[in-house]
ROSE-4610 file (N, C-alpha, C; in Angstrom, 1 decimal, always signed):
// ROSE-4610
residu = [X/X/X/X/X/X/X/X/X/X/X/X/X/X/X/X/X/X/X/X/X/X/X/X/X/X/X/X/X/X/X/X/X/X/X/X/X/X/X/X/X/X/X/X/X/X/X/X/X/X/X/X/X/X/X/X/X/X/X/X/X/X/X/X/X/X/X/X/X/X/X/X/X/X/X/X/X/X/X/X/X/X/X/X/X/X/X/X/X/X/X/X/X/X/X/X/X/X/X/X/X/X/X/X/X/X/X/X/X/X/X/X/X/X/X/X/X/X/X/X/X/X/X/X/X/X/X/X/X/X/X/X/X/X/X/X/X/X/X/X/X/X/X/X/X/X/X/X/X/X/X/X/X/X/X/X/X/X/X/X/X/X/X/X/X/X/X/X/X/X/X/X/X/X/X/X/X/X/X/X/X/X/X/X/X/X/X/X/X/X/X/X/X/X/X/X/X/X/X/X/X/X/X/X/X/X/X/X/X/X/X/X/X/X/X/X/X/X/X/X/X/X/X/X/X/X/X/X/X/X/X/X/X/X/X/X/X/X/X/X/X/X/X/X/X/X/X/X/X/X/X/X/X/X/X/X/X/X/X/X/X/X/X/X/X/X/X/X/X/X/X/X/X/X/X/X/X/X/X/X/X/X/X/X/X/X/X/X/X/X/X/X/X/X/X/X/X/X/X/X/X/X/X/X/X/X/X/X/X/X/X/X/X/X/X/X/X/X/X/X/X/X/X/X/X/X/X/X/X/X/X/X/X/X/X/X/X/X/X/X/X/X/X/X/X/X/X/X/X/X/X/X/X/X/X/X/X/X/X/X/X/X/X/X/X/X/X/X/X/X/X/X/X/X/X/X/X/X/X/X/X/X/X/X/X/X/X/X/X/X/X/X/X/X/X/X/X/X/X/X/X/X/X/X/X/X/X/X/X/X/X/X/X/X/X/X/X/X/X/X/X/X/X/X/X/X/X/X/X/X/X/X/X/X/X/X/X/X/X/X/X/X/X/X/X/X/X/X/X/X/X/X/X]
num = [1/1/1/2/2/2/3/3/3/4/4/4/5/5/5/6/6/6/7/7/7/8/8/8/9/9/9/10/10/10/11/11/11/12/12/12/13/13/13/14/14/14/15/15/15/16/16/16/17/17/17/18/18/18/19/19/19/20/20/20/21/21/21/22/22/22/23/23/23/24/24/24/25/25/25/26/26/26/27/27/27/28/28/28/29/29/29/30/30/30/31/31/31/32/32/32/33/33/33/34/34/34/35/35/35/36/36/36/37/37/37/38/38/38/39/39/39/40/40/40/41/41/41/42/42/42/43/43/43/44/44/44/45/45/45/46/46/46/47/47/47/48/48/48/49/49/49/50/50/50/51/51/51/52/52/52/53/53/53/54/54/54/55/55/55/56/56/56/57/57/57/58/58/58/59/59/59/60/60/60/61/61/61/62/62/62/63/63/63/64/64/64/65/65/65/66/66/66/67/67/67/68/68/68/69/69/69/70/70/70/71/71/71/72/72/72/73/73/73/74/74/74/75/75/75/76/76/76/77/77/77/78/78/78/79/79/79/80/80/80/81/81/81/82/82/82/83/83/83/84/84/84/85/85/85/86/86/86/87/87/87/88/88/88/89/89/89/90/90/90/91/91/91/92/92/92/93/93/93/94/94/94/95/95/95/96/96/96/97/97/97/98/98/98/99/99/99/100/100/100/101/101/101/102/102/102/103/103/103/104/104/104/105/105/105/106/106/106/107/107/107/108/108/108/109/109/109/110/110/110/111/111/111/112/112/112/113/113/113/114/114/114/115/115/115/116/116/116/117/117/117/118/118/118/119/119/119/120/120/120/121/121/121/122/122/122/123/123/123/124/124/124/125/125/125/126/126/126/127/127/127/128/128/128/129/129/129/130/130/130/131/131/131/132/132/132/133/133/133/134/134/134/135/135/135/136/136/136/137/137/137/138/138/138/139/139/139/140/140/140/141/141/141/142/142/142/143/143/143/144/144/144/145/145/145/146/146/146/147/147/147/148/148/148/149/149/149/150/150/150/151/151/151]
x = [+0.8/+0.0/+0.9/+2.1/+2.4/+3.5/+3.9/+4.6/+3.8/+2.2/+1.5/+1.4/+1.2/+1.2/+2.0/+3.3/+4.2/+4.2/+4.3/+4.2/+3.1/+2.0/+0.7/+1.0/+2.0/+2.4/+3.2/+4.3/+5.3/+4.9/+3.3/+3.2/+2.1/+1.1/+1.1/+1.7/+2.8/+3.7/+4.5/+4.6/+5.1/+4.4/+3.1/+1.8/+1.9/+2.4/+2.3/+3.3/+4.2/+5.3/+5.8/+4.8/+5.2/+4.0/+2.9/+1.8/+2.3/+3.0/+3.6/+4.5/+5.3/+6.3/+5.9/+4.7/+4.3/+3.2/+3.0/+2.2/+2.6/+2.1/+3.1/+2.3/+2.4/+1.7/+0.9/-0.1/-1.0/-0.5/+0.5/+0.8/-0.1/-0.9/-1.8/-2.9/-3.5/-4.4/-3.6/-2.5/-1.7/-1.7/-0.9/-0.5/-1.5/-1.2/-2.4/-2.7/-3.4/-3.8/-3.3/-2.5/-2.1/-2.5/-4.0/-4.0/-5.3/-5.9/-7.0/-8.0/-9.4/-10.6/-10.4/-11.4/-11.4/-12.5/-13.4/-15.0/-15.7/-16.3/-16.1/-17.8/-18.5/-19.8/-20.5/-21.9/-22.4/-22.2/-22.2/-22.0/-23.6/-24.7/-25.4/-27.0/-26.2/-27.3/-26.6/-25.6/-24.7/-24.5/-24.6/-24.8/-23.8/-23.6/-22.1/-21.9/-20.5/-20.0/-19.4/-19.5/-18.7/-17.6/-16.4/-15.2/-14.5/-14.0/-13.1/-11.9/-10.8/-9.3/-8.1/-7.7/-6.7/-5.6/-5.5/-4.6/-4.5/-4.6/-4.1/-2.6/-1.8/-0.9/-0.4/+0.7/+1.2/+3.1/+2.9/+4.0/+5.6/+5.1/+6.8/+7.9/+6.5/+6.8/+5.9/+6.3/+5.3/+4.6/+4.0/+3.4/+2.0/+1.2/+0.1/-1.1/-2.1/-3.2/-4.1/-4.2/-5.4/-4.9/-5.9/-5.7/-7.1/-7.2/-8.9/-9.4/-9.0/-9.8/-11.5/-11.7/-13.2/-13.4/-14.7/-14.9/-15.2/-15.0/-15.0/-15.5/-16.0/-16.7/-15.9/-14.8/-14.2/-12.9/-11.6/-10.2/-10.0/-8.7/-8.0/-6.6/-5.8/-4.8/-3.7/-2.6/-1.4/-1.0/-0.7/+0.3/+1.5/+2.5/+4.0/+4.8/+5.5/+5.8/+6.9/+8.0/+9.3/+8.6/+7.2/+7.1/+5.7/+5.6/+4.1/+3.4/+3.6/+2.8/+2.7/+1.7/+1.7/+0.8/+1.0/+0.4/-0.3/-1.2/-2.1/-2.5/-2.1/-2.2/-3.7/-4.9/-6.0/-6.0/-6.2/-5.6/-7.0/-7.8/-8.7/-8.6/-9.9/-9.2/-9.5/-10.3/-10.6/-9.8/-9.1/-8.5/-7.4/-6.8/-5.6/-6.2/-6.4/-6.8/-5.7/-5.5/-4.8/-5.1/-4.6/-4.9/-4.2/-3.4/-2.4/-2.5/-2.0/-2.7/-1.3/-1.4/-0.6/-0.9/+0.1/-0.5/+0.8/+0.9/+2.0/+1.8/+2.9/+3.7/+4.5/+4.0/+4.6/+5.6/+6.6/+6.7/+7.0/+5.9/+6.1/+6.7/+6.9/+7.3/+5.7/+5.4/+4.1/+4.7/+5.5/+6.0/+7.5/+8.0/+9.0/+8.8/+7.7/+7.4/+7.1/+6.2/+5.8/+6.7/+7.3/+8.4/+8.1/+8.7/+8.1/+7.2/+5.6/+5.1/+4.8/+4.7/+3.9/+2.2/+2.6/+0.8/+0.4/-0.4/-0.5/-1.8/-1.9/-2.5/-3.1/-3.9/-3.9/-4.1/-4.8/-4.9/-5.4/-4.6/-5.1/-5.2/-6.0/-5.9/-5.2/-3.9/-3.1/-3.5/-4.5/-4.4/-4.9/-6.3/-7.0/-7.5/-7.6/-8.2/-9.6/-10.2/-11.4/-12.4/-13.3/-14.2/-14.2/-13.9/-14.0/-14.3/-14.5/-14.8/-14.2/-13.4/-12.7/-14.0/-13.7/-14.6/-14.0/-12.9/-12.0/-10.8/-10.2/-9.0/-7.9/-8.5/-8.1/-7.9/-6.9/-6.5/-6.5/-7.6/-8.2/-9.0/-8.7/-9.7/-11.0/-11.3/-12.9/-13.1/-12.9/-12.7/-13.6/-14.1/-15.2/-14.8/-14.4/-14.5/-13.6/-12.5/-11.9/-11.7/-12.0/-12.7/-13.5/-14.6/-15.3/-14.9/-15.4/-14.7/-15.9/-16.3/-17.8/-17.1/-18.0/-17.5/-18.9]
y = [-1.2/+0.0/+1.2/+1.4/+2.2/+2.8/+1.6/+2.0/+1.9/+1.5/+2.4/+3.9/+4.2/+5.6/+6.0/+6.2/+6.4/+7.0/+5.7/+5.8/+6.7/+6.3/+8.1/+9.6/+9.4/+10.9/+11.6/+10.3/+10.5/+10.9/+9.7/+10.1/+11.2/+11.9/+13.2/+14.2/+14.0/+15.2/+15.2/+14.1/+13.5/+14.5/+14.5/+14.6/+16.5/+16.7/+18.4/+19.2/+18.4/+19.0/+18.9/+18.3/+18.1/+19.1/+19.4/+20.2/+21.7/+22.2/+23.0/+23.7/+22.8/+22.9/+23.0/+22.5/+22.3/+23.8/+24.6/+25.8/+27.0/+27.4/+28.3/+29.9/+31.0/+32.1/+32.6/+33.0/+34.1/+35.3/+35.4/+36.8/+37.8/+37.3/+37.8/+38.6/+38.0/+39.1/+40.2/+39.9/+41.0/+42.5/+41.9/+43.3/+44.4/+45.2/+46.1/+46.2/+46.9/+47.3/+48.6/+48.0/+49.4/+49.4/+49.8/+49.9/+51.1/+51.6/+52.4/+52.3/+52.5/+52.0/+53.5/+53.3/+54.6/+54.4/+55.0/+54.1/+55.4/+55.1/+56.5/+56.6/+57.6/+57.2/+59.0/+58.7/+59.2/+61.0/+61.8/+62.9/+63.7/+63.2/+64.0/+62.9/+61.4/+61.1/+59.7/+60.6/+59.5/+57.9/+57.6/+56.1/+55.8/+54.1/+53.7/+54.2/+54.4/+55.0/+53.8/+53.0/+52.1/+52.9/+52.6/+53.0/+52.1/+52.7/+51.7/+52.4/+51.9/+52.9/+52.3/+52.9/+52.2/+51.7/+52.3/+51.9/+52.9/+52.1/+53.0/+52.5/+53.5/+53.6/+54.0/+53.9/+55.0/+55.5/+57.1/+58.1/+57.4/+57.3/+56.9/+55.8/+54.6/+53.5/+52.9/+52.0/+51.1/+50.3/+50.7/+49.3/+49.8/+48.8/+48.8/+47.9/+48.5/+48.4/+48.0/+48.6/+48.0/+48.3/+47.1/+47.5/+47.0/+47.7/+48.3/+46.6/+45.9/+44.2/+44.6/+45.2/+45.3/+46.8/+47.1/+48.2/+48.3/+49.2/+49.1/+49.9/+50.1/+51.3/+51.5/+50.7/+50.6/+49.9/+50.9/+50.7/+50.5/+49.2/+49.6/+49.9/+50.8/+51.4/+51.3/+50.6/+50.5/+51.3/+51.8/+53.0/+52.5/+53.7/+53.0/+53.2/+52.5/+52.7/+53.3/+53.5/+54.1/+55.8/+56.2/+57.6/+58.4/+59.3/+59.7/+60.3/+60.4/+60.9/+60.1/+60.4/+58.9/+59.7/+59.9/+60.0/+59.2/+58.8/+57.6/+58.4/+57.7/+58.3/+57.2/+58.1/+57.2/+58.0/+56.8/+57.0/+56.7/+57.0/+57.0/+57.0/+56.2/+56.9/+58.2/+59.1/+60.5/+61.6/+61.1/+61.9/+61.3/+61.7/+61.5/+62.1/+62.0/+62.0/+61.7/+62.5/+62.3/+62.3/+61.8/+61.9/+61.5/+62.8/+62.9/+63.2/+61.8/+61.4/+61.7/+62.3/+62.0/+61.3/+60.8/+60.1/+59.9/+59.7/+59.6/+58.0/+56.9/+55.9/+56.0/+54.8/+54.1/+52.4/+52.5/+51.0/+50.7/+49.5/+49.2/+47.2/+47.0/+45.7/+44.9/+43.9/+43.2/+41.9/+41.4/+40.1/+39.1/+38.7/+37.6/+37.6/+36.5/+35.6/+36.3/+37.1/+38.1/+39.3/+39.9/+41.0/+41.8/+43.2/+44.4/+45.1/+45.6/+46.5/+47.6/+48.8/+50.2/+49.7/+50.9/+51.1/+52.5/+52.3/+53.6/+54.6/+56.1/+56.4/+58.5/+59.1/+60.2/+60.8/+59.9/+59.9/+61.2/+62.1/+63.6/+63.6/+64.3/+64.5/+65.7/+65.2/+67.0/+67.4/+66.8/+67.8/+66.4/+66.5/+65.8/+66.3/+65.8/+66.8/+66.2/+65.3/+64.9/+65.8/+65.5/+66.1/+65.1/+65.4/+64.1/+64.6/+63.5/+63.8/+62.3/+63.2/+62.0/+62.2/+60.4/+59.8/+59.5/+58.9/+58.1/+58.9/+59.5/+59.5/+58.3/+57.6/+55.9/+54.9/+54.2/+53.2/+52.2/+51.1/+50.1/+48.9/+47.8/+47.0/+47.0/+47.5/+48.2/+49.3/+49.9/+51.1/+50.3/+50.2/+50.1/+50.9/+52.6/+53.4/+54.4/+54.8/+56.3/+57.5/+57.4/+58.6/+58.3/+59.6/+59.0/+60.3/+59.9/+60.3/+60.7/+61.8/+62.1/+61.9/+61.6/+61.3/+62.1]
z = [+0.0/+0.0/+0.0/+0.8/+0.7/-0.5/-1.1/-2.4/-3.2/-3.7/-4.5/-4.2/-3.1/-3.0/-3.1/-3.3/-3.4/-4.9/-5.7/-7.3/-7.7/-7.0/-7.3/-7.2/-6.0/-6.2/-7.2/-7.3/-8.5/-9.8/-10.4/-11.7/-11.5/-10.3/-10.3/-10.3/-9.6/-9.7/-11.6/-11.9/-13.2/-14.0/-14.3/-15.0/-14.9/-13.5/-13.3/-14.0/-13.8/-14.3/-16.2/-16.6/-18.1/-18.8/-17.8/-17.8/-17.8/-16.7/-16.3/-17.6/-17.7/-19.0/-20.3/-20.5/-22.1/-22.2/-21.1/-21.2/-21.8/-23.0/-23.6/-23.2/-23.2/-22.8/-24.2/-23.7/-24.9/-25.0/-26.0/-26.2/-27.0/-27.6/-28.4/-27.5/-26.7/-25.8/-25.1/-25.0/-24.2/-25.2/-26.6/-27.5/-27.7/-27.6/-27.6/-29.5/-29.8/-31.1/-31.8/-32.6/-33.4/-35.0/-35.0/-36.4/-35.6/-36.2/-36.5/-37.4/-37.5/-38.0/-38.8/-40.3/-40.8/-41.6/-41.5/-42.2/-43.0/-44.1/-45.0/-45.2/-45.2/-45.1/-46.6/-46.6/-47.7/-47.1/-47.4/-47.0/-47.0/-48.0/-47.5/-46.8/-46.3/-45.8/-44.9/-44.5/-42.9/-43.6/-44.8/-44.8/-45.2/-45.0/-45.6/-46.6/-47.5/-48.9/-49.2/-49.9/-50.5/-51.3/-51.1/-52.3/-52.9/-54.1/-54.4/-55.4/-54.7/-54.5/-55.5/-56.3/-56.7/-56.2/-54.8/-54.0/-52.7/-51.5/-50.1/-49.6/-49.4/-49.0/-47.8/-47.2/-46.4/-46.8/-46.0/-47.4/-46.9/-45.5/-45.2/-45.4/-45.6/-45.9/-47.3/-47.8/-49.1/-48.9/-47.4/-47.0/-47.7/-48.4/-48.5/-48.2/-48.1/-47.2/-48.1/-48.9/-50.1/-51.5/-52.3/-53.8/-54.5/-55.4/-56.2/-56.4/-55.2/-55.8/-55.6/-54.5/-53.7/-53.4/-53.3/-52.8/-51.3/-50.2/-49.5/-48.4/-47.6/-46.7/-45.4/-45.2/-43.7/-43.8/-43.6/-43.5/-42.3/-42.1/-40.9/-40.8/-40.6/-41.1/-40.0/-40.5/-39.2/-38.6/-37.7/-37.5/-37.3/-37.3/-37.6/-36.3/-36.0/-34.7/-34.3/-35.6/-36.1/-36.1/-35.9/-36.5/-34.8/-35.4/-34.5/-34.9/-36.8/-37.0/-38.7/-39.1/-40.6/-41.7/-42.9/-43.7/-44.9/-45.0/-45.9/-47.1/-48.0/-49.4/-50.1/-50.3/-50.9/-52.8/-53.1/-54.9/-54.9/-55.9/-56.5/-58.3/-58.9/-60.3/-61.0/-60.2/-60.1/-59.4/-58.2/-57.4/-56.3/-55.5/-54.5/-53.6/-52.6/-51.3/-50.3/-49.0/-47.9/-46.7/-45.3/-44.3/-43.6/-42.8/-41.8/-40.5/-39.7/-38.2/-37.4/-36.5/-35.6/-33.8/-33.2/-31.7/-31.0/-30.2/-28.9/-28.9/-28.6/-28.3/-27.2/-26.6/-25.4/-25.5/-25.6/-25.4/-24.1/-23.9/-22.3/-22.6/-21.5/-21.5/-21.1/-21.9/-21.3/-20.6/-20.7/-19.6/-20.1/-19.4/-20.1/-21.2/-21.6/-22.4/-23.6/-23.4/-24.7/-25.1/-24.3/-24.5/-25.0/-24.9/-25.4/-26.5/-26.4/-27.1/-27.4/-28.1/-28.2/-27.7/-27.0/-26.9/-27.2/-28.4/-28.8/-28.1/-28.3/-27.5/-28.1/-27.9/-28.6/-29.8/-30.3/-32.0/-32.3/-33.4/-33.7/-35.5/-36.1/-37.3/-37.3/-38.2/-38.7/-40.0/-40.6/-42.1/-42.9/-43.9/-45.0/-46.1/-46.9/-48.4/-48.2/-46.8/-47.1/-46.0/-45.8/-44.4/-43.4/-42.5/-41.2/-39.7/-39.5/-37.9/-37.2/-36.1/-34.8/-34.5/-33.8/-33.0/-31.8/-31.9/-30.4/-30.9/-30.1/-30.0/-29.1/-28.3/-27.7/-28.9/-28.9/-30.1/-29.0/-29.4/-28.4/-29.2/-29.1/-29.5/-29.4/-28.5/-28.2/-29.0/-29.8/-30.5/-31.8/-32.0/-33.7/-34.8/-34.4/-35.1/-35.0/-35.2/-35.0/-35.5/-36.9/-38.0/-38.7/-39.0/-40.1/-41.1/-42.4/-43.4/-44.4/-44.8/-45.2/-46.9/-47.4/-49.5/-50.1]
């Protein structure tokens, strides 16, 4: 009796410890959100605008964000973490369009395992060739919306 018990503790403690070790962390819920919503709506009756862009860009870098496959009523746009302030270039095949955001950056450490992120924060419009209105200035995954963009 007592060297079964014995062996029970072993292969629970056995069982904890391969449990323990094989647990990797969720770095994903931790990182905060660095992109921004930008949702473009009818100008003289609030309703979605569907567009469709030859291409959205941003000026500092070539990363792109979209290209004229779909039309679309709602962007979500990275911000850069190298800058604090970002300019998005929307191409049309009628016109060029801009929209220059700036916001404050934080990198904090989120744990060991996950290691350091920006958490962004302050979102301002510096200057658009479109009509808009902030909605959030908080860059959050609870955020739906953070400009709208009247067409």
């Amino acid at each position: 009796m007592n060297f079964k018990m014995r062996e029970t503790v072993i292969l629970c403690f056995g069982i904890l410890m391969l449990w323990a070790c094989g647990k990797e962390p969720d770095c994903n819920l931790s990182v905060p959100k660095s992109s921004i919503r930008v949702n473009f709506y009818n100008e003289d009756d609030s309703t979605a605008h569907y567009m469709k862009f030859v291409g959205v860009t941003e000026c500092s870098t070539d990363q792109i964000f979209y290209t004229s496959a779909d039309s679309l009523a709602s962007f979500d746009l990275n911000l850069n973490p190298e800058a604090e302030q970002v300019t998005y270039v929307f191409v049309s095949s009628t016109s060029v369009d801009t929209l220059t955001l700036s916001y404050t950056k934080e990198l904090e450490w989120l744990s060991e395992e996950c290691g350091p992120s920006f958490f962004y924060d302050e979102l301002n419009v510096e200057g658009s060739s479109y009509t808009y209105e902030l909605v959030s200035t908080f860059i959050d995954v609870s955020i739906d919306e953070n400009i709208k963009i009247y067409n």
